[in-house]
C-alpha positions in Angstrom: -13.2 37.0 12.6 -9.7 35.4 12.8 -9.7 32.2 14.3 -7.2 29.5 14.1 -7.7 25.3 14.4 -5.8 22.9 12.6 -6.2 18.8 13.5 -2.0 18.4 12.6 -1.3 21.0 15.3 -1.2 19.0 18.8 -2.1 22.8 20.1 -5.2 22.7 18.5 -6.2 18.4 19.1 -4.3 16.7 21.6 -3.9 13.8 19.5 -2.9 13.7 16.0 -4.5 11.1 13.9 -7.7 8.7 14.9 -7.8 8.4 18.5 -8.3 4.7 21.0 -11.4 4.2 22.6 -12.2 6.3 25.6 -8.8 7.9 24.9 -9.1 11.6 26.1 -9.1 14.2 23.2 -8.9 17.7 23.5 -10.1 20.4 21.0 -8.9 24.0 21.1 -10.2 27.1 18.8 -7.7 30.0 19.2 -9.2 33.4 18.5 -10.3 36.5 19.9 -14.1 36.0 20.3 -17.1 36.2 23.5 -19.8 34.7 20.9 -20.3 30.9 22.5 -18.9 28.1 20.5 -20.1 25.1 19.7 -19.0 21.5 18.7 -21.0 19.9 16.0 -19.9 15.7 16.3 -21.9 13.3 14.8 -21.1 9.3 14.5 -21.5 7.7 11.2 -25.1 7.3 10.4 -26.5 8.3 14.0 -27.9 12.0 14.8 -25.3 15.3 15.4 -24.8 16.3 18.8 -23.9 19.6 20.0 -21.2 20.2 22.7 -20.8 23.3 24.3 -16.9 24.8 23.8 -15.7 26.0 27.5 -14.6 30.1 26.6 -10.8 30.3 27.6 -8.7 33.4 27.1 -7.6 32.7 24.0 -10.4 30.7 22.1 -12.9 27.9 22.8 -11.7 24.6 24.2 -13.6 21.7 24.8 -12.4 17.9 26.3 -14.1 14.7 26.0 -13.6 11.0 25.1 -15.5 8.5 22.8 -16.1 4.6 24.0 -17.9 3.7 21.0 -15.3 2.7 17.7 -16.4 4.0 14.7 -15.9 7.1 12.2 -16.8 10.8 13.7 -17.2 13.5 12.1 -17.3 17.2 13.6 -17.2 21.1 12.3 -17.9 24.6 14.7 -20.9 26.5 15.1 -19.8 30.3 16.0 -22.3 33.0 15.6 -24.6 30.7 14.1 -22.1 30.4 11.0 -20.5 27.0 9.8 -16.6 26.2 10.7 -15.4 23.4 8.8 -12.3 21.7 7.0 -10.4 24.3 4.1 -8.1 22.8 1.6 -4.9 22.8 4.5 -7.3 21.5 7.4 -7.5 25.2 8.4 -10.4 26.0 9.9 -13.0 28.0 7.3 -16.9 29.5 7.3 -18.3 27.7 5.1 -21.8 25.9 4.4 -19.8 23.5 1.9 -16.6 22.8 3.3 -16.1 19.2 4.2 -16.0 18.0 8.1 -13.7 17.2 9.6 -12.8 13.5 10.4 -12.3 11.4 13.7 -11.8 7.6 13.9 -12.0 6.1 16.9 -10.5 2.9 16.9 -10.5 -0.3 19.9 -8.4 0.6 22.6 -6.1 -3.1 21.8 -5.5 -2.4 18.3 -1.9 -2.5 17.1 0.0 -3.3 14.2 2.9 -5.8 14.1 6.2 -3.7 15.5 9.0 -6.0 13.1 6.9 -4.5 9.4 7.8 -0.6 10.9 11.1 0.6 9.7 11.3 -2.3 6.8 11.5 -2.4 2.9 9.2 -4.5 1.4 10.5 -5.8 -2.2 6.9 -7.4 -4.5 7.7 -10.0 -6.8 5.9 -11.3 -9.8 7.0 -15.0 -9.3 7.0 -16.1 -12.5 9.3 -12.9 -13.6 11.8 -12.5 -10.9 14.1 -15.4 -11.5 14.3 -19.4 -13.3 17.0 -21.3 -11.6 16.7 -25.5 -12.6 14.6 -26.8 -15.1 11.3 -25.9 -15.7 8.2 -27.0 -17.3 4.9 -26.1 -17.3 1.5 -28.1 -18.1 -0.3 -28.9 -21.2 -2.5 -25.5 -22.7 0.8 -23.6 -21.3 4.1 -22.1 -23.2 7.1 -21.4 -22.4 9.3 -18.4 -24.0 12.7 -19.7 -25.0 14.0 -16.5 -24.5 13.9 -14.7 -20.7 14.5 -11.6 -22.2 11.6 -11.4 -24.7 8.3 -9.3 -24.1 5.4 -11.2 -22.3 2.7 -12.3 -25.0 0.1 -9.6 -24.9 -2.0 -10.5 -28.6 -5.6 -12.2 -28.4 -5.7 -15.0 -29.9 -8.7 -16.1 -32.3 -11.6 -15.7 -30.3 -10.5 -12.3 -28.9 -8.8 -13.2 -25.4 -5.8 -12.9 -24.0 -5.2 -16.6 -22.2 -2.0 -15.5 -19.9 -0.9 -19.0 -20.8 2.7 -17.9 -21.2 5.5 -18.0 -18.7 9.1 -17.0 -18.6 9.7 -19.9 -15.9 10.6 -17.7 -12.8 10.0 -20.2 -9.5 10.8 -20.0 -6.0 14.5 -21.7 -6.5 15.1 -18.5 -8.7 14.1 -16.3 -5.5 16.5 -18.1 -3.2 19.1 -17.6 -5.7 18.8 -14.1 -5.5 18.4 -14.0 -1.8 22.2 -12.0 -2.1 20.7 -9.3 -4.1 17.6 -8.7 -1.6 19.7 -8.5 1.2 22.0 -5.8 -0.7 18.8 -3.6 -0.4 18.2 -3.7 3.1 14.9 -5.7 2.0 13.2 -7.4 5.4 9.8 -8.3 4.0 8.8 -10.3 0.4 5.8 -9.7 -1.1 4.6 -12.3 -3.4 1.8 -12.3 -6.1 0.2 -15.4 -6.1 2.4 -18.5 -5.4 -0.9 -21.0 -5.5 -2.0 -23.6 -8.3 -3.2 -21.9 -11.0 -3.7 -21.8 -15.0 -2.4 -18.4 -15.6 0.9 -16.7 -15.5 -0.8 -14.0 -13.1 -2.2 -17.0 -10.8 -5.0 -14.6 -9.7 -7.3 -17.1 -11.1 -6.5 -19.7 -8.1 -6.8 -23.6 -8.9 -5.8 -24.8 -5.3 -5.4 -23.1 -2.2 -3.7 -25.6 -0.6 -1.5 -26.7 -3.4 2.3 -24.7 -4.7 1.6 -24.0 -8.6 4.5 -27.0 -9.9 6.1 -23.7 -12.4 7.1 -22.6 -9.3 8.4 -25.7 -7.5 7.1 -28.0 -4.2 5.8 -27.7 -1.1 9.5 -28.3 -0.3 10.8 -25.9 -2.0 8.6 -23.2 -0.4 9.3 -24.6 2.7 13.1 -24.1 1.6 12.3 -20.5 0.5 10.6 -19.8 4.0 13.9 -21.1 5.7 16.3 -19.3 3.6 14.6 -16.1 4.5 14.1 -16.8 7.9 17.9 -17.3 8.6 18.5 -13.8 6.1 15.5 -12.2 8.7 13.3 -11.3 5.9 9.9 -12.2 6.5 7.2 -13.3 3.3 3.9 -11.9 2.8 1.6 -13.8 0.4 -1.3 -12.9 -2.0 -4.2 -13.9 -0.6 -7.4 -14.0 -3.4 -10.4 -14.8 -1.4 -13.1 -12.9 -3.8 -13.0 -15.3 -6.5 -11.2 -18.9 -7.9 -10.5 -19.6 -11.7 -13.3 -21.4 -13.5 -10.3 -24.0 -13.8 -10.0 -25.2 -10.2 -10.7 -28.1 -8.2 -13.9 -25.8 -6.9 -15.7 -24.7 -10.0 -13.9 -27.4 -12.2 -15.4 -26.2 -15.4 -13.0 -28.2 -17.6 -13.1 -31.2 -15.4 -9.5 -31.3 -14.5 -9.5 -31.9 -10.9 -10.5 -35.3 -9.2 -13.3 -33.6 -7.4 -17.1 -32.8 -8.8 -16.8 -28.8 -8.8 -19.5 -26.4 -8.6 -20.0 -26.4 -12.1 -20.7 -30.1 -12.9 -23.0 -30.7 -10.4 -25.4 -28.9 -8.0 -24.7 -31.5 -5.3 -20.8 -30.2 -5.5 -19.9 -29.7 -1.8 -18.5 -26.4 -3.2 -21.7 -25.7 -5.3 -22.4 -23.0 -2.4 -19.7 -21.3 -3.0 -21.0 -19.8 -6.2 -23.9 -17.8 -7.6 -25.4 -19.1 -10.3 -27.9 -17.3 -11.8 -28.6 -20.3 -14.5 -27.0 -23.5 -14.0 -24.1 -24.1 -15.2 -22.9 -21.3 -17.8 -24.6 -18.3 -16.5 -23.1 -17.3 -12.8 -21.2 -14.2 -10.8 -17.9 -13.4 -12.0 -15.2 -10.7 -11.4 -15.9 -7.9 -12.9 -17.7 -9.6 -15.9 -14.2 -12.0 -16.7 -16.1 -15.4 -17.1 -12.8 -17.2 -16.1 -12.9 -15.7 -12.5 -16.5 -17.0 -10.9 -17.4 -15.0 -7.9 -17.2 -16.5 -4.8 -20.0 -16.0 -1.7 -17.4 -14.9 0.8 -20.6 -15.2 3.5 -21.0 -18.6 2.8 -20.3 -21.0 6.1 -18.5 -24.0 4.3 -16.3 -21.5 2.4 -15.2 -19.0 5.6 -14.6 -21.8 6.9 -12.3 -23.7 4.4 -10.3 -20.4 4.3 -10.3 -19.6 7.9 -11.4 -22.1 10.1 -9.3 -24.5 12.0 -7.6 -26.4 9.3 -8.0 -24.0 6.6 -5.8 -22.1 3.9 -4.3 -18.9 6.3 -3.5 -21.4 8.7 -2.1 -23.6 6.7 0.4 -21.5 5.4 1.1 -19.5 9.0 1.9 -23.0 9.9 4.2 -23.0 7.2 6.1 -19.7 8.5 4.2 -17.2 6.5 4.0 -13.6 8.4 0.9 -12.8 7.1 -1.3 -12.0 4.1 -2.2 -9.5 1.4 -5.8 -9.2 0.6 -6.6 -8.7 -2.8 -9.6 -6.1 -3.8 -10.1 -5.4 -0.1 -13.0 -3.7 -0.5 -14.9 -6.2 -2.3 -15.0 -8.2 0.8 -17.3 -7.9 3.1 -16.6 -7.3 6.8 -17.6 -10.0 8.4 -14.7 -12.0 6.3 -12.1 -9.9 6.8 -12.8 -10.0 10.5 -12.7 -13.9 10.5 -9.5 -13.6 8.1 -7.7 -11.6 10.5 -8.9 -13.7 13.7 -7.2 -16.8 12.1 -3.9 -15.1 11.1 -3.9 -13.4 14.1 -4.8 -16.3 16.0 -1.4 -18.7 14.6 0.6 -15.4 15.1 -0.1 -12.6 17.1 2.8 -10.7 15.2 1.1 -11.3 11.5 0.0 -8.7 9.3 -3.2 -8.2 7.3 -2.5 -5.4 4.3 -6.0 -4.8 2.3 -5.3 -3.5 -1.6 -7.6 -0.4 -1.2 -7.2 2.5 -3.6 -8.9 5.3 -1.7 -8.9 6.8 1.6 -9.2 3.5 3.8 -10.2 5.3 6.7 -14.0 6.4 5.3 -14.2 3.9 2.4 -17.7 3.6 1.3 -18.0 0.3 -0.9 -21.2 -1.4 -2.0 -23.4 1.7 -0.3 -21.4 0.4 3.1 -19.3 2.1 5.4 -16.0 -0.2 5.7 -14.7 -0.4 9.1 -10.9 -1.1 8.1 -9.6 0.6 11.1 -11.6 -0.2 13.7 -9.3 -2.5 15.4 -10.9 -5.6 14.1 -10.1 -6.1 10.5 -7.3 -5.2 8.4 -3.9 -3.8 9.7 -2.9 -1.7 7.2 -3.0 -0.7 3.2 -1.6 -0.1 0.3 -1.2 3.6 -0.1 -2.2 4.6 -3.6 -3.3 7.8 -2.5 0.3 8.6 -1.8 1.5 6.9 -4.6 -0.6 9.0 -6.7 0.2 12.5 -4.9 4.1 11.5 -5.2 4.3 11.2 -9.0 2.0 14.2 -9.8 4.3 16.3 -7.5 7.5 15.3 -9.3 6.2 15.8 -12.5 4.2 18.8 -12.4 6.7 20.3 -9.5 3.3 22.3 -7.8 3.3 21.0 -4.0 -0.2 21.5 -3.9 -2.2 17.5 -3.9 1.3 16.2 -2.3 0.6 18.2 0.3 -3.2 17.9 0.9 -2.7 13.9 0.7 -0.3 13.7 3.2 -2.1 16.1 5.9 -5.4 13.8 4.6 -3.5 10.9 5.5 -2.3 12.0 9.0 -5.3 13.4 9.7 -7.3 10.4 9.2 -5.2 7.5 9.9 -4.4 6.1 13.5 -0.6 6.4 14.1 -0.1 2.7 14.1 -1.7 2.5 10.7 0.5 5.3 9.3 3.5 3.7 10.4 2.7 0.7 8.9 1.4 1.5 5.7 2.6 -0.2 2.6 3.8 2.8 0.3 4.2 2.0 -3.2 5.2 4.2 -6.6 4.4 1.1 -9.1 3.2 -2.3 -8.5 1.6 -5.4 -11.1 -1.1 -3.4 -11.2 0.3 0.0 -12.7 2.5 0.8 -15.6 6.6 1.0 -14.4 7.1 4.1 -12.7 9.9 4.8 -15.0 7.7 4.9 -17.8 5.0 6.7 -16.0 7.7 9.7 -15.0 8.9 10.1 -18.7 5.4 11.2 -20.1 5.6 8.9 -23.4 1.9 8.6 -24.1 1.0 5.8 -26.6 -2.4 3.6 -27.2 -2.8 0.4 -28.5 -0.6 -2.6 -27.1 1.2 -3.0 -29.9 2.9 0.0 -29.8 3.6 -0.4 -26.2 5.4 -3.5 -26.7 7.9 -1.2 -29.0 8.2 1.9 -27.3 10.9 3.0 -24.9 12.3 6.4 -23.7 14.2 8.0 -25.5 17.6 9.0 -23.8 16.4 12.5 -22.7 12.7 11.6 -21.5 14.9 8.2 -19.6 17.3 11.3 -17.8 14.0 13.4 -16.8 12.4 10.2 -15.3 15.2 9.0 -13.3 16.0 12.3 -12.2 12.1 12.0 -11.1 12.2 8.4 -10.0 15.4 9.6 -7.5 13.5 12.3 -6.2 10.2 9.8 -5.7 12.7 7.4 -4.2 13.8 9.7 -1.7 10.0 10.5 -0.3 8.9 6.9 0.1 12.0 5.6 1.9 11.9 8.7 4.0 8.4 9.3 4.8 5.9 7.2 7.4 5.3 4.1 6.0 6.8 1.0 4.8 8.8 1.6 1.0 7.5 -1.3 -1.4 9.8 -1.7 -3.9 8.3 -3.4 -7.3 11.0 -5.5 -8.7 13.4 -4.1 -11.0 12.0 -0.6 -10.7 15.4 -0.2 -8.8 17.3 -1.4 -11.8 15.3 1.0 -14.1 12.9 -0.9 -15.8 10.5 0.0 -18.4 7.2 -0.9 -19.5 3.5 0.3 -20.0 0.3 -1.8 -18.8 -0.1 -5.1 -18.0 1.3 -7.0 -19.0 4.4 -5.1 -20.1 5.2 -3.8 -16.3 5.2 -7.8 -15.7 8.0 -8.2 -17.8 11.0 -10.4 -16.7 14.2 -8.8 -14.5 16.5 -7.9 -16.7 19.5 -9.2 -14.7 21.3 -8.5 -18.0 20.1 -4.6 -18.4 21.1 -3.0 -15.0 20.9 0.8 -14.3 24.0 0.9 -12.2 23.8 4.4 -11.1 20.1 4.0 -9.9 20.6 0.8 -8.4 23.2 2.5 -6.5 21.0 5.6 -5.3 18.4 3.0 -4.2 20.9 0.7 -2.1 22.2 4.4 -0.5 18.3 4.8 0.2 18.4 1.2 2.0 21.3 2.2 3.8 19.9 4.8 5.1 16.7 3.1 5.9 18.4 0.6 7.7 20.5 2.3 10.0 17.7 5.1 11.2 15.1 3.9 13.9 13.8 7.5 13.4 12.0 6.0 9.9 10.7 3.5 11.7 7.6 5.4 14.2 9.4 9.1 14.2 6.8 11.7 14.2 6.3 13.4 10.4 6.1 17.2 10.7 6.0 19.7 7.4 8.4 22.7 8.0 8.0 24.8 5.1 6.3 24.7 1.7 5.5 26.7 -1.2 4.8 25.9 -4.6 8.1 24.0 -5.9 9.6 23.2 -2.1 8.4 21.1 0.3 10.8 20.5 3.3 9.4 17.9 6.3 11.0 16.1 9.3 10.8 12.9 11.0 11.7 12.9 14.8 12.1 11.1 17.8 13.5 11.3 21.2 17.3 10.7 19.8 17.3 11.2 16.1 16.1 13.5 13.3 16.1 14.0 9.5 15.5 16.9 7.2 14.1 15.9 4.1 13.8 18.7 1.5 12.4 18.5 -2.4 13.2 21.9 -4.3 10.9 21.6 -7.5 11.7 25.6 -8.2 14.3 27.5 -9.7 14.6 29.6 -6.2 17.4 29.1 -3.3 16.5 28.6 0.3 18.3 28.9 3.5 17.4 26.3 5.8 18.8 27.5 9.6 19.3 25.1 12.4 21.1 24.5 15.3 24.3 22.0 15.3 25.4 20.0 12.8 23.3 18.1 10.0 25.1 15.3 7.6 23.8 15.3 4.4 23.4 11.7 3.6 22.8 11.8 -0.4 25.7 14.2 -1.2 28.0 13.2 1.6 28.4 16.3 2.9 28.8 18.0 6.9 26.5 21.2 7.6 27.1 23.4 11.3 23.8 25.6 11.3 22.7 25.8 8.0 22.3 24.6 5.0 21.2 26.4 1.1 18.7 24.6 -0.9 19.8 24.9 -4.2 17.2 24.9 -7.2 15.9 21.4 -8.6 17.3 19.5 -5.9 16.6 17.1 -3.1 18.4 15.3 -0.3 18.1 13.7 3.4 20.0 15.8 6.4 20.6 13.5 9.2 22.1 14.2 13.3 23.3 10.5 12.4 26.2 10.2 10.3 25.7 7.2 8.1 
């Protein structure tokens, strides 16, 4: 029995993607059959229904809408066997194969229009940049040296403290505002900018309060103004799961000038925490004792973060564009909601990106369905799905996950999601994706605070990092740039892929290829909401579009030794290689590029 239904095919569902509320959707089966078919849809945790599939000449068709947000999912019952999802989202018999997935999201829902289209650029504050003097408090150092490796030895009791700093601060980022701007950058994403002991500031002292490394209130305010009048926007960390031990909340050191949870249970912030056996025994991040565990459910606390005069506001009021939400899925929904109520509330046009590591769209967390794309919580997130898909295609050169991640993605994602998603290839959180793409496996800290590529593996990961380079600024998405993988920078797990910019060790020729990239970016509305559509693939080549009414780009990755001709009508500019093409164009073995109707 030959039958034919794929979601990415608007011939087969009339909408590509999760679908608004009591949007009409229409699902057609193509095949030659008279047996009856049936549509098996079933909401989240509520009994399957069965729909009856109109017979048409050419298959089954069936059209309906759903009012009710939430996550659907749906397979075929022909001939009393199971239809479900195969490895391409082809349609299979199979009693095993997954369902397929529908998200219905609110029929309002939209993500901010000024993030499509953009290049984001993360920055580790404390690495990016020290312009002035700096100095930092007692129980901190300072390296003499910018250059040097960030400490990464325990000290005598076994810890690492994260108690050095290389003085990076927010004059620094101004100062470098030039160099942003030379990559086409329109959104900064900071780590976290608020009081803290650490280097890593994850460990938050005061919400409400600039850490002094990194300058005043004034100088933020500065910061926010310089970018403003460049049109760059600022994004900020935003760590709402848990405060450092030493903070004016917990103050377990008695540093701060209020009584914190920890000294005394008549702390106004005492709620805040779990303590399982007052003082020393309590909830923590993932077991780190410096990080207590904050009950995000608790009224005093929601409401110091997002009520009226809380934190978001505070710093929307102070011309932030909105917030990145730091292990996402350890919040729980109720919080996020409130969260993005407030920032949405100071600005309509702010953004809410969750750090989620999975499929976003069906994350189970906790034993609980989250409902990130309902239309109620976050905007968007990072992609690490992608991220991961990206460098196993480059390295292994097989098509194969690439493929299945991205037809995952656009299958399960609402198109304003997709557009808006942050796509990354490294961040703080990951070793430097030049490292990564040269395959020099090592163990113990110590050697990774020695070990570089060597010239050849350094060749085969750039010519990798190009090629990675040239998918994430091309496909949907936003790019995230993690600073100084443009200039080529090295280093293994934290904290050696937190290691300062080397302003004085600058891969020229892949800091040009990324600015060409920007260019490009820049001057193509097509990358900004253009439809994504796979032309051909096999095992080594992967070419794909992105179209709109006026423009369109070719984007091909030739993994293989074999050459292709790619036919088309017109002329296509080939914007890597700087060449004109009238009708066609050969793919030559182990390359890539970006064919444009737009000369740029």
């Amino acid at each position: 029995m030959e039958l034919y239904f794929n979601p990415l095919d608007l011939r087969c569902k009339s909408v590509i993607g999760g679908i608004r509320q009591n949007e009409e959707l229409i699902l057609h089966i193509y095949g030659n059959n008279s047996e009856p078919c049936l549509l098996v849809l079933q909401k989240d945790g509520c009994e399957a229904q069965c729909l009856r599939m109109q017979k048409v000449p050419d298959g089954w068709m069936i059209q309906f809408n759903l009012c009710d947000c939430g996550l659907y999912f749906y397979h075929f019952q022909i001939e009393g066997k199971r239809a479900a999802c195969g490895e391409e989202r082809n349609l299979i018999f199979s009693e095993t194969a997954s369902n397929y997935q529908l998200l219905v999201y609110d029929k309002n829902f939209k993500t901010p229009s000024w993030f499509k289209g953009g290049i984001m650029y993360q920055i580790f504050p404390d690495r990016f940049f020290r312009y002035g003097n700096v100095s930092v408090e007692k129980g901190k150092w300072l390296h003499k040296n910018w250059d040097e490796q960030p400490e990464y030895r325990m000290n005598e009791n076994g810890k690492i403290l994260n108690n050095d700093f290389f003085g990076g601060n927010l004059q620094g980022i101004v100062k470098k505002l030039d160099y942003l701007q030379s990559l086409n950058v329109s959104v900064i994403y900071l780590n976290p900018v608020f009081k803290a002991y650490s280097n890593h500031r994850y460990d938050t002292g005061d919400y409400l309060q600039i850490d002094p490394t990194l300058g005043t209130i004034q100088d933020f305010s500065d910061f926010i103004t310089q970018c403003n009048n460049r049109g760059i926007k600022v994004i900020l960390d935003g760590v709402f799961n848990h405060t450092g031990d030493d903070s004016r909340y917990f103050n377990k050191y008695g540093k701060y000038d209020e009584v914190g949870a920890y000294q005394d249970t008549k702390s106004k912030y005492y709620e805040w925490y779990n303590f399982k056996k007052f003082p020393d025994l309590y909830d923590c991040w993932w077991g780190i004792e410096i990080l207590p565990a904050v009950n995000e459910l608790c009224k005093s606390y929601i409401d110091f973060i997002t009520g009226k005069d809380g934190v978001l506001r505070y710093w929307m009021k102070m011309g932030v564009s909105g917030f990145r939400l730091d292990v996402a899925d350890e919040l729980p929904d109720e919080f996020i909601k409130k969260i993005r109520e407030a920032i949405k509330q100071e600005n309509q046009d702010g953004i809410l990106i969750g750090e989620v590591w999975e499929d976003a769209s069906n994350k189970i967390s906790y034993g609980k369905r989250k409902g990130y794309f309902y239309g109620n919580e976050l905007d968007t997130v990072m992609n690490y799905p992608l991220k991961d898909a990206i460098i196993q295609f480059v390295i292994s050169n097989d098509t194969k996950i690439f493929r299945q991640t991205v037809n995952m993605l656009l299958d399960h994602y609402p198109k304003c999601v997709l557009d808006s998603l942050m796509n990354i290839i490294g961040t703080h959180d990951t070793g430097r994706i030049l490292t990564v793409l040269g395959g020099k496996h090592v163990c113990t800290k110590e050697e990774m605070s020695k070990t570089f590529l060597p010239k050849d593996l350094r060749e085969i990961a750039t010519e990798r990092l190009c090629c990675a380079a040239t998918i994430l600024f091309t496909i949907f998405g936003v790019p995230c740039i993690y600073y100084g993988d443009e200039i080529g920078m090295e280093g293994y797990t934290d904290p050696f892929c937190r290691a300062p910019f080397s302003w004085s060790n600058i891969d020229n020729r892949l800091f040009s290829f990324y600015q060409r990239l920007s260019v490009i970016r820049h001057n193509l509305k097509v990358l900004k909401e253009g439809v994504y559509n796979e032309l051909y693939a096999d095992k080594n080549c992967l070419v794909y579009q992105r179209k709109n009414e006026t423009e369109l780009i070719i984007v091909y990755i030739n993994r293989g030794e074999n050459k292709y001709d790619l036919i088309f009508n017109g002329v296509l500019y080939d914007l890597i290689n700087n060449t004109k093409h009238e009708n066609g164009y050969l793919i030559s073995p182990h390359s890539y590029s970006i064919l444009s109707s737009i000369l740029i």
